[in-house]
N, C-alpha and C positions, 0 to 999 in steps of 0.2 A: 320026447318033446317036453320042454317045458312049460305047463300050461297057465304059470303065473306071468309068462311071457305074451300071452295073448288071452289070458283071463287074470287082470290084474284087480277083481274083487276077491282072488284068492289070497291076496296078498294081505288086505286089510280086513275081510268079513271076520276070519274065524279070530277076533282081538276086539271085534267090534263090544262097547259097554255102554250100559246105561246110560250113562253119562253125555256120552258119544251124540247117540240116540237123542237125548233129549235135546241138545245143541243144532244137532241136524231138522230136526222137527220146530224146532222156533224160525231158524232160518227159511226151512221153507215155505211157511205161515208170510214170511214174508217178501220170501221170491213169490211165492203166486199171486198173491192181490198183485205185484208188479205187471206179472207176466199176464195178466187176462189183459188188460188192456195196450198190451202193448203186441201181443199174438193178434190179438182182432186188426189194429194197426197195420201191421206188415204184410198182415192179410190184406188189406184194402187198398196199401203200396202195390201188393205183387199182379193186382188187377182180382184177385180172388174171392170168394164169398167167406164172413169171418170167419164159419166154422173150420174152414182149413186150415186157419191159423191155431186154433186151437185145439182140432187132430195133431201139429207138428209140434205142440206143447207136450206129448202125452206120451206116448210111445218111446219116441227117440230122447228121453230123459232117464228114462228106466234100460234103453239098452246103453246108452251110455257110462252107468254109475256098473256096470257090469264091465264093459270093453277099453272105459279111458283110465287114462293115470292121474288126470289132477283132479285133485282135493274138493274142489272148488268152483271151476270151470260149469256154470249152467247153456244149455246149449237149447238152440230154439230158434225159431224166424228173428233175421235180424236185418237192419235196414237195407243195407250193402248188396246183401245176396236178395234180399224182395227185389231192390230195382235191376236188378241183372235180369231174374226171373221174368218180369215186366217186358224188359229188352229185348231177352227173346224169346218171347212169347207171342208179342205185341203180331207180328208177321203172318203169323200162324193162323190166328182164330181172334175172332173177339171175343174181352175179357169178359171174365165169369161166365161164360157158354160151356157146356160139359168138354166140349174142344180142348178149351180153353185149361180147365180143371186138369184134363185127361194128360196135356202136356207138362202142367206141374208136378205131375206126381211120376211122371216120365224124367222129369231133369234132377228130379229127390232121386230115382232109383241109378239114374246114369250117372250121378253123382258122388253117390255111395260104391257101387260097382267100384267107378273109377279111384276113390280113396281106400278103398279094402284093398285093394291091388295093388297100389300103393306102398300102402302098410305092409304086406305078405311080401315084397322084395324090397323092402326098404328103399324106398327111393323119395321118403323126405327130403333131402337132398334139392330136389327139384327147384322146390319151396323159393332156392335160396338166390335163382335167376331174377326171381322179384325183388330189385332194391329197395331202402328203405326210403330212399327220395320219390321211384316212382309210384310204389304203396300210398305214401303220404301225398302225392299230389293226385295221384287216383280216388282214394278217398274226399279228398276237401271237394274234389269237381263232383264227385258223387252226392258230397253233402249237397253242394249248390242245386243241381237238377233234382234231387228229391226233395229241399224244401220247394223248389218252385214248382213241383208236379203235386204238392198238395194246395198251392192256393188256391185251386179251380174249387175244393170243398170248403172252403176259407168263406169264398165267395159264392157258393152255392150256383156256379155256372158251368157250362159244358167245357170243357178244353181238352186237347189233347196231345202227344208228341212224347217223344224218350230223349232229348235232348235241348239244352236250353232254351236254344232260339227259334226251337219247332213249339216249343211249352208260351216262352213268351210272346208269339205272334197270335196262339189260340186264345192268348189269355187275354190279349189287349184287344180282338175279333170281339170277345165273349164279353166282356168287362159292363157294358151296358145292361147286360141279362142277371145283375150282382142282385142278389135275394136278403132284403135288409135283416130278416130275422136269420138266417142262416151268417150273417155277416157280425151280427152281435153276439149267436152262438161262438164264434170264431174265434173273435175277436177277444173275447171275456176269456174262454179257457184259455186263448193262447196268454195275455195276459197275465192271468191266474197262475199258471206254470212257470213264467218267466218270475214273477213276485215271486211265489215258492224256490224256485230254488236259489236265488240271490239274497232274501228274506228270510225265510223261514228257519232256517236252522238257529243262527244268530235269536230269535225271537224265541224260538224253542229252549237253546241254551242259557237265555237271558231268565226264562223261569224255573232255570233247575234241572234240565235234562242233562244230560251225559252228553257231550260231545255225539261219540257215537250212536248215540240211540236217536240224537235229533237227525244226522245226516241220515242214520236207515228211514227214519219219518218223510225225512224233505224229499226222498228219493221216491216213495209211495204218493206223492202229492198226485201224479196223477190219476189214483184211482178214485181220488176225490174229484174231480172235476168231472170225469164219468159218474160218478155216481149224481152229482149234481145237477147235470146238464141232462141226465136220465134223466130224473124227479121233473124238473121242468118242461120238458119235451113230453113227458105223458099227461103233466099235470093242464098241460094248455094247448097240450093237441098240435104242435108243433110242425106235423106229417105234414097238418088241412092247410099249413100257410107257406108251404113251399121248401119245409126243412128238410133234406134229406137225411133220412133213419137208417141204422142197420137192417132192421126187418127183421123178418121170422128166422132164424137160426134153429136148423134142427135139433131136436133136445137127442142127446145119446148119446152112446162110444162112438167109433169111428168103426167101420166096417172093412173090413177087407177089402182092398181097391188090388187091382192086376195093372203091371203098366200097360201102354200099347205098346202093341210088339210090330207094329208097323218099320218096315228097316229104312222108309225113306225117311219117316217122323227121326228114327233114331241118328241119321247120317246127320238132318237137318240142324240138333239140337246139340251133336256132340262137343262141335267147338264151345259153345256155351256153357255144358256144362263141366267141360273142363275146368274155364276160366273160375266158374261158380266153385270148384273144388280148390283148386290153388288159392284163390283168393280168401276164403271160408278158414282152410287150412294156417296159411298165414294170420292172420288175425287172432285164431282160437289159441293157436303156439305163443302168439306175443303175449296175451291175455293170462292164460294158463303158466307161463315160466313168471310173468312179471307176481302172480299173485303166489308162485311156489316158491317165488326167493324170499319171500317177507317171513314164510314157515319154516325156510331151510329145505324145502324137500324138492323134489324133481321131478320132471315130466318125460315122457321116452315119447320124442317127434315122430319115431315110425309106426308105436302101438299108439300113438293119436290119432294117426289117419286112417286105422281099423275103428279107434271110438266113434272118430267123427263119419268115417264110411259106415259103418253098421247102424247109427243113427240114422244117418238121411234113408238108406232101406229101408228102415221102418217109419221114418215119415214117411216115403212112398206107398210104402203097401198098408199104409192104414189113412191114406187119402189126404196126405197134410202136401206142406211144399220144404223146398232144400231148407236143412237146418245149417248153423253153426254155433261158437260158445260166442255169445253178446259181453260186451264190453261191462256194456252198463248193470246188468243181472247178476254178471259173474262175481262183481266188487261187491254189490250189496250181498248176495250170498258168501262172499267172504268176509264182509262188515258183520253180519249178524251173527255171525260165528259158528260157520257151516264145519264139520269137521271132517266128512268123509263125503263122498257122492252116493251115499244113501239120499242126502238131502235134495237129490234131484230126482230121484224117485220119490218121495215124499210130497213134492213140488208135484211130479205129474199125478198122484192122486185128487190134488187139491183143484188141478186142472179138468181131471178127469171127473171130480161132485160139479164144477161148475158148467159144465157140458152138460149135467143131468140135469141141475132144477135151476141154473142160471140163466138159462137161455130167452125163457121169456121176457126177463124185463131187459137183457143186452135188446132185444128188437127195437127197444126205445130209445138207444143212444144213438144221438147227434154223430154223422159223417165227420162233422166239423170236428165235434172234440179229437175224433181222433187224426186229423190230419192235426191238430194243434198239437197234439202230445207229441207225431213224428218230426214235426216244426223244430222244436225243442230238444229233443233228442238227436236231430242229428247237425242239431248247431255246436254241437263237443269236435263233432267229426271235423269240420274246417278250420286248416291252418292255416293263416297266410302269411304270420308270421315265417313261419317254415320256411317260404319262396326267398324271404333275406335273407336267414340263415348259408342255405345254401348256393343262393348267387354270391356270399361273400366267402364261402370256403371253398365250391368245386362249379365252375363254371359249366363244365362237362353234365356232372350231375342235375343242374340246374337245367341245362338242358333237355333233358330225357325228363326232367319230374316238368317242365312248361308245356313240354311236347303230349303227356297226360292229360293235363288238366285244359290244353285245348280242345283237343280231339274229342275227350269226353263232354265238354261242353258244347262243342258244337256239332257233333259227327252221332257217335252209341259209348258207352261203357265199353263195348269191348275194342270197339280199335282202339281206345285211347289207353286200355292194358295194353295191347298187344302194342301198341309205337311203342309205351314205354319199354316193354321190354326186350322189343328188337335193338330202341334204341340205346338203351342201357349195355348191351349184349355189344353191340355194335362200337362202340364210346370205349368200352373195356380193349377188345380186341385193337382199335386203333392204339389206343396206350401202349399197351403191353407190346404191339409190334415194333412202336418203337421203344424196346428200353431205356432207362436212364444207364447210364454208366460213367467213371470215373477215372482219369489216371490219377491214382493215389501217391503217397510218398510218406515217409516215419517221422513221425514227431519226434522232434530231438530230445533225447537221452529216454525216451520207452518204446516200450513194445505195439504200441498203435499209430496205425496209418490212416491218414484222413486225406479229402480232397484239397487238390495240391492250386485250387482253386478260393478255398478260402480257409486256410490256413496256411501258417509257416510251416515248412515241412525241409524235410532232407530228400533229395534226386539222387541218381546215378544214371549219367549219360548214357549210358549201355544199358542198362537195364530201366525196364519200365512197368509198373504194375496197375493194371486196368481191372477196375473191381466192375463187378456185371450185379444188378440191381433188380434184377428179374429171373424168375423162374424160363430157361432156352425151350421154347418149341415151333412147331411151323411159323405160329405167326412172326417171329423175329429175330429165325435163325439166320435169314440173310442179312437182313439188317447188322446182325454182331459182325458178321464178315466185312458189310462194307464199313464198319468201325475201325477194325482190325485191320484193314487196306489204309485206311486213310493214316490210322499212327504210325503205319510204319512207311509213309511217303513223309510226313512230316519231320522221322526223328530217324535223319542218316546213319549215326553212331551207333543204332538200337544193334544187340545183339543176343538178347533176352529177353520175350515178354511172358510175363506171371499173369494169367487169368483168375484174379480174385475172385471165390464162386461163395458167398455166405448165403447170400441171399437167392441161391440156385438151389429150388427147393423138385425142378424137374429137369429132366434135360430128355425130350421123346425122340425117334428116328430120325426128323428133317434135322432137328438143333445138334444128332451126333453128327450128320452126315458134313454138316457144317463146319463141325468142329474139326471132322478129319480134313476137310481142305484149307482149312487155315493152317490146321498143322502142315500141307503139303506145300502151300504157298507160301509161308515163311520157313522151311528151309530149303527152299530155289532162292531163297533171298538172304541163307546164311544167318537165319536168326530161330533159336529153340522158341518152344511151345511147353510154359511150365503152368501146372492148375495150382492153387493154393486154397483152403478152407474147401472143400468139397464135404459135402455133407454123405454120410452115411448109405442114405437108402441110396443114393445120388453114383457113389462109388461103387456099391452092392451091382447095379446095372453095369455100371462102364466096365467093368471086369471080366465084365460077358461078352467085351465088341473087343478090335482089335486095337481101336484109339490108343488105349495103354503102351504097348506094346510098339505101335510105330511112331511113339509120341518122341517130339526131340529130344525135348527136356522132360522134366522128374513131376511127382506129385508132393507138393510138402502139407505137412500137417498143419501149419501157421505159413502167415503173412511174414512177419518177423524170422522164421526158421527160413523161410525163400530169401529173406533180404539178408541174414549174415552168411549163407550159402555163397551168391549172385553179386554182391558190390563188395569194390573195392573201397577199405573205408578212404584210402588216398585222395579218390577220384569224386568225393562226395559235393553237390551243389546245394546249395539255400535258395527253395524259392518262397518269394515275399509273397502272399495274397493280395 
């Protein structure tokens, strides 16, 4: 076994240098003032008590810089997977009840389970049933319901729901009940944030910073607003008028947690955390290749779903909630000039002092600020531009990413994955069963055949070459036949047709079995059955069935080698497009 194959810190530890080291230890100085306030955050998203979030900062960082491949990738509570978490969770137990806890660190362990598993028969793969339109309209409705599941701390009122218009009926119910000082809390950090990061760099750069040193600064802006809104909150007793606090956070490591092993908890949860894995997976791969291409290096998608599985395991069994690699963490630990994933072990030590003697003044931060920080942070995540993009290039598309972003807004997160990707699934098949296809014809005086549609081309009466534009299988192998019926009711003279196959990249049992009755039906009808451009692997198969062998006509190796074979140049037509 090759163990660099599923322990890829062998590949970079024994090279690891000083140098190295001291790069990864500055970057993580500055992943972690990120990540404390944004674990407490996602914590308080996923319905959870903070310290959870910062149990899933600690552990699953350090087995990751052991099991993943990229560089870079910091991996942790991130907004996308809190409110799944949330979603289904919410049914269960109410939130932050040990219930409640118990099933978090149950959907960290099913999670992982389901992503190790993964990884060990490669089936990344899977991954790639998620389109990029329904990802991206899944996403933007995700952004929309979880900034509007943090107003109710905005506004220091009761409200509740996991989807839009269950969120905004509690919230316009509650809205009277609005706490002025919790609303100035709110209001100032959210502010504060949006200033920083529109502002701050630019102002930073203006007095001499580096480019890059100010964006790693504006990107830490919010552990200033925690810090400040802490000072205030303790300094004026903020609890006594109504402001809701973190509270006491246990000071310490995380202890060993067991999931439940209850088998209905686990039936109940599994679909979810499926979803939570595929979704998690995708996002970490986008993240992790888009920051490996700027280095030149590479990621392996199957040993990620071992990184990212064996991470969420040990968020489980040390009481955190599902992790994945965050968007936003993983740049700035690529901005600051992380070099290896040491830096995220690094990162969980820094997580791990603040667990110890941090905790007491985190009891003093404002609810507010941190729904303000999640406010802001997941305003990157919505596109809507997106939605014109692809209403002007794939209607289809379009559809399955609408069919998202309604469903998730009005319905849960996960039927609105799950339409997207029935729908998506579905949209394909419709295509593909019907293929495009061509009768082609030779451009005069070369070796290329174009559609005889929109080009000038050369015909021969008798012969006629039908290029096929889709890989042949059940779904539209009959379809090619009833193609193949109808050209040859159309073209009486036909007494040769050439199956142009380039773009025939399979051809499974239905699309042979198809192939043999057209070959049987056009010669009852006195006309051969010729292939041309068949591909390799393509050929490798047919060689193994009898089709060859009862075929009328020949196999050629070009389009051109069929047409000086097959036409008489005599008998040659011009058609205009």
């Amino acid at each position: 076994m090759n163990l660099k194959r599923y322990l890829p810190i062998l590949d970079w530890a024994p090279q690891y240098r000083r140098n190295q080291a001291t790069s990864d230890l500055v970057a993580a100085v500055i992943v972690t003032v990120m990540l404390i306030p944004q674990s407490l955050a996602y914590a308080l998203l996923a319905g959870l008590p903070a310290q959870v979030g910062l149990y899933a900062s600690i552990l699953p960082l350090v087995i990751y810089a052991v099991f993943g491949t990229s560089r870079t990738l910091s991996v942790g509570p991130v907004a996308v997977a809190s409110l799944m978490t949330a979603a289904a969770l919410a049914p269960l137990a109410e939130a932050g009840t040990p219930e409640y806890v118990s099933g978090a660190i149950l959907l960290a362990v099913m999670s992982g389970l389901m992503l190790t598993l993964m990884g060990i028969f490669r089936l990344g793969f899977l991954a790639n049933f998620l389109s990029h339109p329904v990802i991206s309209g899944f996403i933007t409705a995700s952004g929309i319901v979880i900034a509007a599941s943090q107003l109710k701390h905005i506004f220091g009122i009761q409200a509740s729901g996991h989807n839009l218009l269950a969120i905004g009926q509690s919230l316009i119910r509650s809205i009277g009940d609005t706490n002025p000082a919790t609303l100035a809390v709110g209001i100032g950090a959210l502010l504060f944030l949006v200033l920083a990061r529109k502002r701050l760099k630019p102002l930073l750069m203006a007095v001499g910073l580096a480019p890059g040193r100010a964006d790693i600064l504006t990107k830490t802006a919010p552990i200033l607003a925690v810090l400040a809104t802490t000072l205030v909150a303790w300094q004026f007793q903020l609890d006594a008028r109504g402001v809701r606090l973190v509270g006491d956070v246990p000071r310490g490591l995380p202890e060993l947690a067991l999931p439940s092993l209850d088998m209905g908890l686990w039936q109940q949860l599994a679909v979810s955390a499926l979803l939570i894995s595929v979704v998690g997976f995708v996002e970490s791969v986008s993240v992790g290749q888009t920051l490996a291409a700027k280095r030149r290096q590479r990621i392996d998608p199957d040993q990620e779903l071992i990184g990212l599985g064996t991470a969420n395991l040990g968020a489980g069994f040390s009481g955190g909630m599902p992790v994945t690699g965050g968007f936003s963490r993983s740049v700035v630990n690529f901005d600051a000039g992380a070099e290896t994933p040491a830096a995220g072990a690094y990162a969980a030590v820094g997580i791990a002092l603040a667990t110890l003697f941090l905790t007491p003044a985190i009891a003093y931060l404002p609810q507010a600020t941190l729904a303000a920080t999640i406010i802001v942070a997941v305003a990157t995540l919505i596109d809507f531009p997106a939605l014109g993009r692809t209403w002007r290039y794939s209607r289809t598309d379009f559809g399955a990413m609408l069919a998202t972003i309604v469903l998730t807004l009005v319905h849960s997160v996960e039927a609105g994955l799950i339409a997207g990707v029935a729908l998506s699934i579905g949209l394909f098949l419709y295509r593909t069963s019907r293929p495009h296809s061509a009768v082609v014809g030779r451009v005069p005086g070369t070796e290329h055949f174009r559609n005889v549609l929109r080009h000038d081309v050369e015909l021969c009466p008798k012969v006629t070459f039908l290029r096929v534009d889709e890989s042949l299988y059940f779904a539209n192998a009959r379809f090619l036949e009833e193609t193949v019926m109808d050209l040859l009711t159309r073209e009486p003279e036909l007494k040769d047709l050439v199956l142009v196959c380039p773009a025939v990249n399979l051809v499974d049992a239905s699309a042979l079995e198809s192939l043999e009755t057209i070959n049987e039906r056009l010669k009852d009808a006195g006309v051969r059955l010729h292939l041309s451009e068949v591909k390799g692997p393509v050929m490798d198969r047919l060689k193994g069935t009898e089709l060859l062998s009862h075929l009328g006509g020949e196999v050629y190796l070009s389009t051109y080698e069929a047409w000086q074979r097959l036409t008489d140049p005599g008998k040659l037509e011009k058609q205009v497009a």
